[in-house]
C-alpha positions as CSV (number, residue, x, y, z in Angstrom):
1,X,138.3,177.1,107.7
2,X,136.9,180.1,109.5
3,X,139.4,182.5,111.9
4,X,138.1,184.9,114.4
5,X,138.8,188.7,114.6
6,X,137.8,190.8,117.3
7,X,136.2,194.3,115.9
8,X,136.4,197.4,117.7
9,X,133.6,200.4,116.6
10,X,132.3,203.6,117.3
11,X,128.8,204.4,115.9
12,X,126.3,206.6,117.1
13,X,125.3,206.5,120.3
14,X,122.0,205.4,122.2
15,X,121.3,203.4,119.6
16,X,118.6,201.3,120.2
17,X,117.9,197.5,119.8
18,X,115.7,198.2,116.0
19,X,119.5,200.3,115.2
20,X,121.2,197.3,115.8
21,X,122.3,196.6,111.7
22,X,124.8,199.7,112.0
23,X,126.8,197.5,113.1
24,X,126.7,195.1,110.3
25,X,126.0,191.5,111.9
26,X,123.2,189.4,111.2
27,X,121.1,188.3,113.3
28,X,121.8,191.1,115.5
29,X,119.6,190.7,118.8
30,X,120.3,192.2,122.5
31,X,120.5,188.7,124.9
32,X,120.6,191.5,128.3
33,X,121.1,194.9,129.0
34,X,122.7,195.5,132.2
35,X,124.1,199.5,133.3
36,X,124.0,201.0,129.7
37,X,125.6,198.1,128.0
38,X,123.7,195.9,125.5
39,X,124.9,192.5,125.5
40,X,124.7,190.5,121.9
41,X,126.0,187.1,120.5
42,X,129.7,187.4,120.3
43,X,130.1,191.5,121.8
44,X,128.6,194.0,123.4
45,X,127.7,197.7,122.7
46,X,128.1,201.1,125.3
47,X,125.2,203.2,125.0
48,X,126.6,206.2,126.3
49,X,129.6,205.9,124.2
50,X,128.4,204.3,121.2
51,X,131.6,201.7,121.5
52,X,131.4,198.2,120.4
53,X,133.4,195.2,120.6
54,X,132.6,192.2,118.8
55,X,134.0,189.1,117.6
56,X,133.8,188.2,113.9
57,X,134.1,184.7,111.4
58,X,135.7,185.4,108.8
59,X,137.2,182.9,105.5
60,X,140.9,182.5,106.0
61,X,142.8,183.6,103.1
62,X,145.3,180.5,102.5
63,X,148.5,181.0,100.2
64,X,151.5,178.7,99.0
């Protein structure tokens, strides 16, 4: 079972679409870009600011 966790990251800024590994997803690709804000599966990414919010899949850790 998968679990979800939201991501929050600065990278550079004015990154463009070719830059878009940095933020270590695959499959990375822009779906819109709309007033300085690239829109992506899952998050989106503030050129200006080089802020990022994204959510994640990630294997739960199960313990007993």
């Amino acid at each position: 079972m998968k679990q979800e966790i939201q991501i929050q990251k600065t990278i550079d800024a004015n990154l463009t679409e070719e830059n878009g590994p940095a933020l270590n997803l695959k499959r990375f690709q822009v779906q819109k870009e709309e007033r300085g804000v690239y829109y992506f599966e899952n998050g989106n990414y503030t050129l200006a600011r080089g802020e990022s919010q994204f959510t994640k899949k990630k294997a739960a850790l199960y313990s007993k």
